[in-house]
C-alpha positions in Angstrom: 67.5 113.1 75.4 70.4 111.0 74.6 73.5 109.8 76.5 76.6 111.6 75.1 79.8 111.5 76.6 79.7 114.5 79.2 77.1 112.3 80.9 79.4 109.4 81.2 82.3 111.6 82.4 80.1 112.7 85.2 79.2 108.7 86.0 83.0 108.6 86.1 84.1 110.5 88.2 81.5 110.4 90.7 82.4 106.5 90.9 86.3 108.0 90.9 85.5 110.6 94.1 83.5 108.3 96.4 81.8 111.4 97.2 79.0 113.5 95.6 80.8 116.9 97.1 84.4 115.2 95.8 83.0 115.0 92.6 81.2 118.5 92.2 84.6 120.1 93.2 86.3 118.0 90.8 83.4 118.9 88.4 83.8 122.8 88.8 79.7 122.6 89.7 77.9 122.8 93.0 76.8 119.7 94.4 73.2 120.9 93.9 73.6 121.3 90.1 75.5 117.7 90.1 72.9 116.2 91.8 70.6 117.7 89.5 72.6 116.2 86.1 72.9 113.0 88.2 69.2 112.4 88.4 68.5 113.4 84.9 71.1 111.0 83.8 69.6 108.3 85.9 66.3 109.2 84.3 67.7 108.5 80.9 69.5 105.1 82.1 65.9 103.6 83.9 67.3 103.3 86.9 70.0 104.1 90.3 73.7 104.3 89.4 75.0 104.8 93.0 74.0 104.0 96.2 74.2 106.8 98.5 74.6 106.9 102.6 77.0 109.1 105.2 80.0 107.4 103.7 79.6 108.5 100.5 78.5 107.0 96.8 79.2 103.1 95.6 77.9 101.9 92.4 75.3 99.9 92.3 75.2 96.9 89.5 73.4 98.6 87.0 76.4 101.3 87.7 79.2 99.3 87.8 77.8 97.7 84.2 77.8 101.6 82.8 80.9 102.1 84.4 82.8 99.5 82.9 81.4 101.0 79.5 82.0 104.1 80.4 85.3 104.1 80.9 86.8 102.6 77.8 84.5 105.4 76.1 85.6 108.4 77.4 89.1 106.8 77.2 89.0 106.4 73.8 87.2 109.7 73.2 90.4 111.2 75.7 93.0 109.1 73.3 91.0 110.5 70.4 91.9 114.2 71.0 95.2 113.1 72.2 95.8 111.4 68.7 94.9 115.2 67.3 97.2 117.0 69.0 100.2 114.3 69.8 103.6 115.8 69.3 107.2 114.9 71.1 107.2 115.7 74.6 109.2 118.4 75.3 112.2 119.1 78.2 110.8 119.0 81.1 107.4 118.0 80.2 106.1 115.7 83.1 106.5 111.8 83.0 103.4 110.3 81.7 102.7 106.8 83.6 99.9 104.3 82.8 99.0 101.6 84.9 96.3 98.9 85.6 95.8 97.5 89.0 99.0 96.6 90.2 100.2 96.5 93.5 103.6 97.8 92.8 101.8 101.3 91.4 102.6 102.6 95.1 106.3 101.7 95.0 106.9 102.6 91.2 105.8 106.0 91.5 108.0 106.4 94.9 110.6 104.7 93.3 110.3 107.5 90.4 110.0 110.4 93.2 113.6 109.2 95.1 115.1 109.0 91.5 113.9 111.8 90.0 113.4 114.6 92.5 111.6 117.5 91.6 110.8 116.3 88.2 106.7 116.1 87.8 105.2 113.1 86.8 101.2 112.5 86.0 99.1 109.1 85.9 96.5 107.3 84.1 94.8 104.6 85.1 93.8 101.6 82.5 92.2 97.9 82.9 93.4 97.1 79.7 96.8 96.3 78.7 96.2 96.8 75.0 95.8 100.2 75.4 98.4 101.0 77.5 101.1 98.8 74.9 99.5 101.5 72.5 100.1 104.7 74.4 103.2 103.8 74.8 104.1 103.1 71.3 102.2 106.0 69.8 104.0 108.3 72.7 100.4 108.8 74.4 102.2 107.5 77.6 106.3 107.2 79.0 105.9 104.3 80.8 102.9 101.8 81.5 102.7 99.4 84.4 101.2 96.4 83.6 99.4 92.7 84.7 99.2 90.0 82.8 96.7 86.9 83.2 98.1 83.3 83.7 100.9 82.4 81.2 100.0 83.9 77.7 102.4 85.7 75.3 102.1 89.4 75.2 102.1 91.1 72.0 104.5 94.0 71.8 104.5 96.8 69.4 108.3 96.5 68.0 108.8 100.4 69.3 108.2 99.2 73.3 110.4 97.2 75.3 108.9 95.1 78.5 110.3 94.0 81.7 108.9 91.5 84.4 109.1 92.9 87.9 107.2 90.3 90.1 104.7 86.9 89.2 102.5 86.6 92.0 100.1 83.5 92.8 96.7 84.7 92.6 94.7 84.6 96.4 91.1 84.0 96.4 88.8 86.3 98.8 85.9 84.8 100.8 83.4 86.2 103.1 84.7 85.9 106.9 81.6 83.7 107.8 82.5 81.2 104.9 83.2 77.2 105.6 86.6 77.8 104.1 86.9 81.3 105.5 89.7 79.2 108.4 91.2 76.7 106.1 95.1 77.7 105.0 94.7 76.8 101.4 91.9 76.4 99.6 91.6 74.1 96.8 89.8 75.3 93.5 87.3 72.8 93.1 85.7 73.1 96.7 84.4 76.3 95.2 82.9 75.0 92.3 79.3 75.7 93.6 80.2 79.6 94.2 78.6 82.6 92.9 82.2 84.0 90.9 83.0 88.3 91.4 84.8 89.0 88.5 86.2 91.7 86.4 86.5 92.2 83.0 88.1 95.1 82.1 91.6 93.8 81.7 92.2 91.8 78.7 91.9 88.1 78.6 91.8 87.7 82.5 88.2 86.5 82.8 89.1 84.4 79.9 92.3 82.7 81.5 90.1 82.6 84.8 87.4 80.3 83.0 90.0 78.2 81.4 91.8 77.6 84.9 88.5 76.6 86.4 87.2 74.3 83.6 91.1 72.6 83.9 89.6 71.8 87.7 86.3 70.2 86.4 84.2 73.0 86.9 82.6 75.7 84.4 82.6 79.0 87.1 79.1 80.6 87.8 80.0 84.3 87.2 77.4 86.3 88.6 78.9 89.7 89.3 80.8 91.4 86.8 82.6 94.2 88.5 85.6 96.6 87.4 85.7 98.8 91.1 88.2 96.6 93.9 85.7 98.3 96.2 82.5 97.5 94.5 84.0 93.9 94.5 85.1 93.5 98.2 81.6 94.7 99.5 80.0 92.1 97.4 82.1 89.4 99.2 82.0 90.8 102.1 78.2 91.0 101.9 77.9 87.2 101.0 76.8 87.8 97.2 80.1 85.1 96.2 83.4 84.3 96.0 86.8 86.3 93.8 90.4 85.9 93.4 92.5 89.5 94.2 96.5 90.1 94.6 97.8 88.3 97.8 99.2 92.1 98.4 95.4 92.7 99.1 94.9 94.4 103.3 92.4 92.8 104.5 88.6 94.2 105.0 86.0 93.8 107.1 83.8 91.0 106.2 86.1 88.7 104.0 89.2 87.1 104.6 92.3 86.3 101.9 93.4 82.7 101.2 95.8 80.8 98.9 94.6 78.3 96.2 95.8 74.9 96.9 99.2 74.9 93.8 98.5 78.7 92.7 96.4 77.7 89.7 96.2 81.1 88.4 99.4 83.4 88.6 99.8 87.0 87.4 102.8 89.1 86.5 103.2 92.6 87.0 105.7 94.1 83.8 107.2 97.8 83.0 106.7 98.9 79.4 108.7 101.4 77.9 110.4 103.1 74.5 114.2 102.5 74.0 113.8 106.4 72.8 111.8 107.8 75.8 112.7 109.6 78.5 112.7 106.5 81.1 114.7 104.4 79.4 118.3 105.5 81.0 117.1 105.0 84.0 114.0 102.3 83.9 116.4 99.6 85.2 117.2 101.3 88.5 113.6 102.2 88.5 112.1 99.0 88.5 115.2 97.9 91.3 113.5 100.3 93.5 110.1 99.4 92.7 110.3 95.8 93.2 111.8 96.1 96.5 109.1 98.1 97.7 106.5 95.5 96.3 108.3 92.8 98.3 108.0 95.2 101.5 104.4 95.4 101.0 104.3 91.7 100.7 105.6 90.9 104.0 103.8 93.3 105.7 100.7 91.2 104.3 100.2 88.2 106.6 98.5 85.3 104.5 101.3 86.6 101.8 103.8 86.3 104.2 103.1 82.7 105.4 102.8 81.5 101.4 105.7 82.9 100.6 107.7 81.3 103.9 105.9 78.1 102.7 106.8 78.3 98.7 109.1 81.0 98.3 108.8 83.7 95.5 107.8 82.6 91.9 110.7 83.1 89.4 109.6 86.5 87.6 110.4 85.1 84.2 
């Protein structure tokens, strides 16, 4: 039997839920039948794709490899029939929003709630920004929210227009029992003998990543590869290496957030839109009201808070 893409759509959003039962009810299926499909599917794979226990499912890394597979292809198949049957939206169609792993999701979409009451609004979540650009051009999505590695150029279809909200310094995470785990700002090359958790999924990042650490004197030992935040935290946590992650991070149990020493790595978080769309009029007010929420968040976020007394916000430009 042969993977096809109802099989990865179950690995998805299983990995999505958390939760066998989650899934099955998002599934339409009892959990009995899903847990049926998933061992077939694990069968067919060679080996476990979750770890199970009384919280609930977590990839394990021959999961999190499908995953990050798995996504982009039932994406694509989902863009696919999209592409089929695209037309205009019509009057009071709900806002279509795309975004990648951005802390200012939370505040954008309250932002969008105060602004627009009553008017529905769906999501889609993406790691890459590509795709998102492309929605948005080809009417896919209304509005993408979007992160961009270090300081590259973006390339914009000529129909979208862009907008940087925040640049944020990029914070490295480190397991709580680490020698560096107490220091206030950790210089890059002291962790130039880690084991690297990386992601990816988003375009370029791991790329700009490498680049930042060979401009340090070190080539980084990437040994985990790993799309899910909370696939990633567990592995520092447990000890299994080092990762950089959003200073907006909370913190966990079992890891603790830092600075690097002159924010080698910085990342900005950008609105993309159509001049023609329905969130152009008022995208400006929009991202007012987002932004001040992402600034709330960041001084509820104690390492954050003492960078940013320290250094003071990066110009978003």
């Amino acid at each position: 039997m042969e993977i096809q893409v109802r099989h990865l759509r179950v690995i998805c959003e299983i990995a999505s839920s958390g939760s066998l039962n989650r899934a099955a009810a998002g599934l339409g299926l009892g959990q009995p039948a899903l847990s049926h499909q998933l061992r077939r599917i694990e069968r067919m794979v060679g080996g476990s794709l979750f770890h199970r226990d009384q919280h609930g499912v977590r990839p394990t890394e021959l999961g999190a490899l499908i995953l990050r597979r798995a996504r982009a292809i039932v994406l694509t198949f989902d863009e696919l029939e999209h592409d089929f049957h695209r037309q205009e939206p019509e009057v009071g169609e709900a806002i279509r929003i795309g975004w990648n792993d951005s802390a200012i999701t939370g505040s954008l979409l309250a932002g969008l709630r105060d602004l627009r009451p009553g008017e529905p609004f769906r999501t889609r979540a993406d790691t890459s920004r590509t795709r998102l650009l492309a929605q948005v051009a080809n009417r896919g999505i209304d509005l993408a929210l979007i992160m961009i590695c270090g300081g590259r150029g973006l390339p914009v279809p000529p129909e979208v227009r862009t907008m940087t909200l925040v640049k944020e310094p990029s914070f490295v995470a480190v397991p709580s029992e680490h020698p560096l785990a107490d220091v206030e700002e950790i210089e890059l090359t002291e962790l130039a003998g880690e084991d690297w958790i990386v992601s990816s999924g988003g375009d370029g990042c791991r790329v700009v990543f490498r680049e930042m650490c060979l401009a340090h004197g070190f080539d980084p030992r990437i040994t985990h590869d790993v799309d899910i935040d909370t696939a990633r935290e567990d592995l520092v946590s447990g000890g299994y290496g080092v990762g950089l992650v959003q200073p907006t991070r909370p913190p966990s149990d079992g890891l603790v957030i830092r600075p690097l020493a002159g924010a080698p790595m910085c990342v900005r978080h950008m609105l993309a839109w159509r001049e023609d769309g329905p969130c152009a009029p008022g995208v400006r007010e929009l991202a007012t009201e987002a932004t001040a929420g992402y600034w709330q968040l960041a001084e509820r976020t104690t390492p954050y808070r003492t960078w940013l007394d320290r250094h003071g916000r990066l110009a978003a430009g």
